[in-house]
GUFI-295170 format. One line per field, with one value per residue (C-alpha): residue number from 1; residue in three letters; x, y, z. Coordinates in nm, 3 decimals. Layout:
residues N
seq: NUM;... $
type: ALA;... $
X: X;... $
Y: Y;... $
Z: Z;... $
END
This chain:
residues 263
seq: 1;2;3;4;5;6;7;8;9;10;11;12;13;14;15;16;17;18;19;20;21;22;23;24;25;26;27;28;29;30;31;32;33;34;35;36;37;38;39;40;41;42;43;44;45;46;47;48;49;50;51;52;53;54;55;56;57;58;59;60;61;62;63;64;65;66;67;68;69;70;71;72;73;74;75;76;77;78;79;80;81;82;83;84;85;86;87;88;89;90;91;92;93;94;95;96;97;98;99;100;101;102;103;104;105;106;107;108;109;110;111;112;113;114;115;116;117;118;119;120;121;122;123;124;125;126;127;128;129;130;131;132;133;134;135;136;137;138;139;140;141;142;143;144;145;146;147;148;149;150;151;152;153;154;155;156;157;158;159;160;161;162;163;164;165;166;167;168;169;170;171;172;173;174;175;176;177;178;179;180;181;182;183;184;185;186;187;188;189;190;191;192;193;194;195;196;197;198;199;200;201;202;203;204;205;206;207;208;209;210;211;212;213;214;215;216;217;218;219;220;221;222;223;224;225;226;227;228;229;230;231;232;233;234;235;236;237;238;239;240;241;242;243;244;245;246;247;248;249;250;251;252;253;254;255;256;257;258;259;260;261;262;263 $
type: UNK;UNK;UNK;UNK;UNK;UNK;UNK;UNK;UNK;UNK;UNK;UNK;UNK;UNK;UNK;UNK;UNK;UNK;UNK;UNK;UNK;UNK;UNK;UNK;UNK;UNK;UNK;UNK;UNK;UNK;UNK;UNK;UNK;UNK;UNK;UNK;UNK;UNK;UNK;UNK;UNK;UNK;UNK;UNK;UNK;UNK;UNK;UNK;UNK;UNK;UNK;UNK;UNK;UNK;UNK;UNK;UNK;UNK;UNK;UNK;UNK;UNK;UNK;UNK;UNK;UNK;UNK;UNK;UNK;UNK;UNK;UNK;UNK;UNK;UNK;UNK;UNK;UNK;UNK;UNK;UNK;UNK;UNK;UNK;UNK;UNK;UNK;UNK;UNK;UNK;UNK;UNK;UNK;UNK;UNK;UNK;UNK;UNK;UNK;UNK;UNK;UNK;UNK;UNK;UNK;UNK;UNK;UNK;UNK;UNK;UNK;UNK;UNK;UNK;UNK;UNK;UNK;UNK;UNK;UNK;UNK;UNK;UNK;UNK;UNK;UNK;UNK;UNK;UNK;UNK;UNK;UNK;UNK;UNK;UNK;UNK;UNK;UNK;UNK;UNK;UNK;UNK;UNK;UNK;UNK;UNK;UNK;UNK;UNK;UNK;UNK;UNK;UNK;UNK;UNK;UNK;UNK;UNK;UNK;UNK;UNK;UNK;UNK;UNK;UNK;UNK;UNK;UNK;UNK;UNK;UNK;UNK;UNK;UNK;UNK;UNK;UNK;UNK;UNK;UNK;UNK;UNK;UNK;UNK;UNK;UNK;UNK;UNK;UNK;UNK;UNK;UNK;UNK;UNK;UNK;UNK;UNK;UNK;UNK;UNK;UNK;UNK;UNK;UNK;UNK;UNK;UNK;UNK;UNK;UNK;UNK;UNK;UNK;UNK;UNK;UNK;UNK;UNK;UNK;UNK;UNK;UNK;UNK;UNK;UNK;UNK;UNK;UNK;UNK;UNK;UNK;UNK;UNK;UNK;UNK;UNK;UNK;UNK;UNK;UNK;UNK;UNK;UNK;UNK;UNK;UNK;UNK;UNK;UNK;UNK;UNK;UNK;UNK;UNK;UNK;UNK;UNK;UNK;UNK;UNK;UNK;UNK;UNK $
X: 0.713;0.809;0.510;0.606;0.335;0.446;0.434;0.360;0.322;0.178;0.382;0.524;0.874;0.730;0.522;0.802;0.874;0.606;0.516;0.913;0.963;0.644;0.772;1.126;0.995;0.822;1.137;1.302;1.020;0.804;0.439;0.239;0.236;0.004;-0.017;-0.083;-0.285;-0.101;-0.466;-0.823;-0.862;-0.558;-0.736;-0.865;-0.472;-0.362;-0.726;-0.616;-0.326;-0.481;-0.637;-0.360;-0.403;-0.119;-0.111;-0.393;-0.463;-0.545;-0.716;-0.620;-0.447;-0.122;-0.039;0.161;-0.187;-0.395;-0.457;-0.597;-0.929;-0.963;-1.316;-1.230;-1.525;-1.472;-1.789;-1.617;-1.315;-1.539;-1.765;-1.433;-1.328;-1.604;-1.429;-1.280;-0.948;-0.912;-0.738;-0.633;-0.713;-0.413;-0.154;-0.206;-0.095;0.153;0.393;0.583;0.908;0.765;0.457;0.360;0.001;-0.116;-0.077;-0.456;-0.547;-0.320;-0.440;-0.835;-0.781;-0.591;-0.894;-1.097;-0.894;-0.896;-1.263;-1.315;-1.081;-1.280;-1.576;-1.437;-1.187;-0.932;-0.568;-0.524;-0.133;0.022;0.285;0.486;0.758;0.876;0.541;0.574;0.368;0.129;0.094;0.096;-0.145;-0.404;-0.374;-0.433;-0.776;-0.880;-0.821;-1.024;-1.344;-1.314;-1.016;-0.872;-0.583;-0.292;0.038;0.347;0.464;0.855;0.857;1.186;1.062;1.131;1.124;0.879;0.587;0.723;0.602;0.273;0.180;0.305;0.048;-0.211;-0.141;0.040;0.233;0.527;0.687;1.050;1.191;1.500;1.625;1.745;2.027;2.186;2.510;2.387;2.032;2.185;1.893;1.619;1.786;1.802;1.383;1.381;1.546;1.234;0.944;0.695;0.880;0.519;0.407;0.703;0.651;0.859;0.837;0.989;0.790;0.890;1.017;1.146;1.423;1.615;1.787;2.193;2.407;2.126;2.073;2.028;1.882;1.520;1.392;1.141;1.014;1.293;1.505;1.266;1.501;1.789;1.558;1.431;1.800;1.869;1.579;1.704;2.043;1.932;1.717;1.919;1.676;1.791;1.620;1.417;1.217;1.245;1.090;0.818;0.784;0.675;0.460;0.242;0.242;0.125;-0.185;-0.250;-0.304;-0.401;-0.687;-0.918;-0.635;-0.742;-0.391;-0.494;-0.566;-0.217;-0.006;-0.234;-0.433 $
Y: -1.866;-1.784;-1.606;-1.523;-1.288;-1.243;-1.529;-1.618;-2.012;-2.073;-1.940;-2.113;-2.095;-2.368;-2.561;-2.888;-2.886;-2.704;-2.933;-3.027;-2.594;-2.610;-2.914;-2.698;-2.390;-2.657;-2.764;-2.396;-2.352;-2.109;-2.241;-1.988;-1.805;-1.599;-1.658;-1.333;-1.319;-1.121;-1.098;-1.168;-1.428;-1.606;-1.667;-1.987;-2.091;-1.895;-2.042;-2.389;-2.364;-2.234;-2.571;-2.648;-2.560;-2.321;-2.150;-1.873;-1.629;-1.267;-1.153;-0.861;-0.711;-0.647;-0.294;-0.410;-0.658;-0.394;-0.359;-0.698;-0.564;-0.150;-0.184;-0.391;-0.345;-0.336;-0.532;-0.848;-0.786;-0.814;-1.062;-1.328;-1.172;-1.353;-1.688;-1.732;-1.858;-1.471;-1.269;-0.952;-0.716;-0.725;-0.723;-0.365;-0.078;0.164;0.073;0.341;0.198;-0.060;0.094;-0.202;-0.103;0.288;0.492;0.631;0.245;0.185;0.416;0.319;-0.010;0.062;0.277;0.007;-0.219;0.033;0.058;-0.318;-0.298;-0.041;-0.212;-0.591;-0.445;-0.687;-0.482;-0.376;-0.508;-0.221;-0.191;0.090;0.167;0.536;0.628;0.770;1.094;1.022;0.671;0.882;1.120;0.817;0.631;1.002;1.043;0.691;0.661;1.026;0.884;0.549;0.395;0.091;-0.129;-0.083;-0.299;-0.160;-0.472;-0.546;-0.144;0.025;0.351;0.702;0.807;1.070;0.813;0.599;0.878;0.945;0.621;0.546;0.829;0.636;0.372;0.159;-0.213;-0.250;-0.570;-0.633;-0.842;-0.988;-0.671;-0.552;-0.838;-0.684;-0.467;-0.188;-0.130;0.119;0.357;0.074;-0.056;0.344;0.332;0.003;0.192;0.420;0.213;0.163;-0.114;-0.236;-0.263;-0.461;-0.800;-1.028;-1.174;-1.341;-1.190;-1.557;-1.687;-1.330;-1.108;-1.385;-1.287;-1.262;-1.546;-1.699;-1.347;-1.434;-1.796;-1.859;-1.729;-1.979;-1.943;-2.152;-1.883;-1.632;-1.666;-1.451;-1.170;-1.168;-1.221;-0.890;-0.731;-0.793;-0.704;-0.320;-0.285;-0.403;-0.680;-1.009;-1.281;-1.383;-1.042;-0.992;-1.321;-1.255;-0.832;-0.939;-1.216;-0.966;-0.750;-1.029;-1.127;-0.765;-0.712;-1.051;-1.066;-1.282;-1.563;-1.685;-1.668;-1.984;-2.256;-2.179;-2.159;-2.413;-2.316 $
Z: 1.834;1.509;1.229;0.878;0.806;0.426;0.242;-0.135;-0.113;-0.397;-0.626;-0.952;-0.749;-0.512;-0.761;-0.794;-0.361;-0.213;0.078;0.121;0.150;0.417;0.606;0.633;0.773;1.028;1.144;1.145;1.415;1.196;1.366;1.147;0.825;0.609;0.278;0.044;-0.237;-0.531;-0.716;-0.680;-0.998;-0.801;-0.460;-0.492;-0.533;-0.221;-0.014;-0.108;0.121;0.391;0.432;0.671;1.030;1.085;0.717;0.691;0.364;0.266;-0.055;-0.255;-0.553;-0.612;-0.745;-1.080;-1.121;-1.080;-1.449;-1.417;-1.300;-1.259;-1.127;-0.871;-0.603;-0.257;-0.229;-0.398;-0.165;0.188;0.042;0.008;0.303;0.500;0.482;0.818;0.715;0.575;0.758;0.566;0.265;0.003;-0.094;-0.223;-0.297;-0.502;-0.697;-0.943;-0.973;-1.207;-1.320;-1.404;-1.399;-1.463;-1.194;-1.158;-1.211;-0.866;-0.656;-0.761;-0.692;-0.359;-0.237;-0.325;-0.073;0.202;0.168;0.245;0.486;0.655;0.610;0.719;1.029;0.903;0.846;0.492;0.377;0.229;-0.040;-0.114;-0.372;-0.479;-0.436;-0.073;-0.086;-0.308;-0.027;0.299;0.120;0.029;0.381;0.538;0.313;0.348;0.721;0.768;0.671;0.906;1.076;0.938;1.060;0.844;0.783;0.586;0.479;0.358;0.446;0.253;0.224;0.356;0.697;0.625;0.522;0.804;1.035;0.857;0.842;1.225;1.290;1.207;1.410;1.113;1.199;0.985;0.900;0.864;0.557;0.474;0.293;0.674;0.641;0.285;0.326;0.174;0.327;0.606;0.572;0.603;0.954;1.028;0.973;1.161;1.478;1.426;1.461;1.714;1.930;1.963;1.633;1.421;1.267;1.073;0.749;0.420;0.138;-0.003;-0.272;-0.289;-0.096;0.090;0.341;0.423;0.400;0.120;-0.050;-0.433;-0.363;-0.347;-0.024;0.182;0.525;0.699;0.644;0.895;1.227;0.978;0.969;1.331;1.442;1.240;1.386;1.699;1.649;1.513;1.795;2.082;2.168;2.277;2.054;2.317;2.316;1.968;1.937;2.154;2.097;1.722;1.796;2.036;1.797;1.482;1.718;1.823;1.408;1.298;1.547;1.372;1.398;1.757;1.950;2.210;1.893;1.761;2.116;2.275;2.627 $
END
C-alpha cells in the first residue's frame, strides 16, 4: 500500500478543501499518512485530524519555531506523547539556511526532542538544512547516552551525514525533490541508502513533485515520488511499493500493521 509519512494536513494551504485533498489521496490509493506537528502550541490542530482511522500524528517543534518556546521540556514532549494516536517526536531539528530561530535556541530545543524520544521509543523526525556537522555531531552525542530511533525526513543533505546518521541505524524518507531536474546529487544519496530503511513521503502542501512541481503538493501526488524512488534504485514498483512500507511499520511501530492491512 501506499504511506505518506510526511504530511502537514492542517495547514492554512488546506483550510478551504481539506477533506476534498484527503478524499483524493484516498482514491490515489495512499491508505495511511502521518500528520506532523510543526509546533507544540499547534498540536491540538494536527491531533484533530488524527481522528480519522488511517491519518495518525507526531508532536514536536519545528527548528525555524523553535524560538516559539526555548525551554521546551522534554517532559511536555513524552507526556503528549502518551496519546496513542502519537506516533513520533517532531518535526525537529536544524535549520541554518533560514535561521529562522537562533542557532543555540535550535539545537536546545532539538536535544530536548531527542531526549523524549529516548525516553518514549517512538522515532524522533529529523530535519536538516546546511547544518550537517553540527547535525551528525548532535545525533552522535544524543544517541551515546541511549539509543533512539531516528528518521531523516525529506533528507537533501550531504553524503557525509548520510553515513553518520546511517550508522546509527537512521530511516530516511524520500520527498518529491528526487523528481526535480536538477537534484542529481540527492538521487546520488538515494542510491546510498539502506535499501531497508527508505520511506516515502510528500512533506505536503510543500515540494510537489515532477510534472506538478510549483503547484500545491497533496498526498495524491505520493505514487510520483515512489515511482522515482524506484526508478533510481532499480526496483520495480511493486518492491518499491512494498520495500518502503516494511520499512514505515518497522519505524512506525506503535501504528499496529494488521488494523491498517486487515488480518
Amino acid at each position: 500500500m501506499l504511506i505518506d509519512s510526511h504530511v502537514n494536513l492542517h495547514a492554512p494551504q488546506f483550510d478551504e478543501d481539506r477533506e476534498a485533498v484527503i478524499e483524493r489521496a484516498r482514491a490515489a490509493g495512499v491508505r495511511l499518512m502521518v500528520n506532523i506537528c510543526d509546533k507544540v502550541s499547534n498540536y491540538d490542530k494536527v491531533r484533530a485530524l488524527a481522528e480519522q482511522p488511517d491519518i495518525w500524528a507526531t508532536v514536536g517543534t519545528h527548528p525555524h519555531e523553535a524560538k516559539e518556546d526555548p525551554g521546551l521540556a522534554a517532559e511536555t514532549l513524552i507526556a503528549i506523547a502518551a496519546d496513542p494516536r502519537v506516533v513520533g517526536i517532531g518535526e525537529c531539528g536544524l535549520d541554518f539556511h533560514y535561521d529562522l530561530s537562533p542557532r543555540d535556541i535550535q539545537a536546545q530545543v532539538f536535544r530536548a526532542h531527542a531526549t523524549a524520544a529516548r525516553a518514549t521509543g517512538l522515532p524522533l523526525v529529523v530535519h536538516t538544512r546546511e547544518a550537517d556537522e553540527v547535525m551528525g555531531d548532535i545525533l552522535e552525542e544524543e544517541y551515546a547516552k541511549g539509543p533512539f530511533r531516528i528518521l531523516m525526513h525529506c533528507y537533501t543533505s550531504g553524503p557525509a551525514l548520510a553515513q553518520r546518521a546511517a550508522a546509527l541505524g537512521a530511516w530516511f524518507s524520500v520527498s518529491g525533490i528526487a523528481t526535480f531536474k536538477a537534484a542529481e546529487d540527492v538521487r546520488a544519496v538515494i542510491r546510498d541508502m539502506p535499501a531497508d530503511r527508505i520511506i516515502v513521503e510528500t512533506d505536503c502542501p510543500y515540494l510537489a513533485p515532477a510534472p506538478y512541481r510549483g503547484r500545491r503538493n497533496e498526498p495524491a501526488f505520493l505514487p510520483h515520488v515512489l515511482a522515482k524512488l524506484a526508478e533510481v534504485r532499480g526496483w520495480s514498483l511493486e518492491e518499491a511499493e512494498a520495500r518502503t512500507e516494511d520499512a514505515f511499520f518497522a519505524l512506525f511501530d506503535r501504528i499496529p500493521r494488521q488494523v491498517v492491512l486487515g488480518p
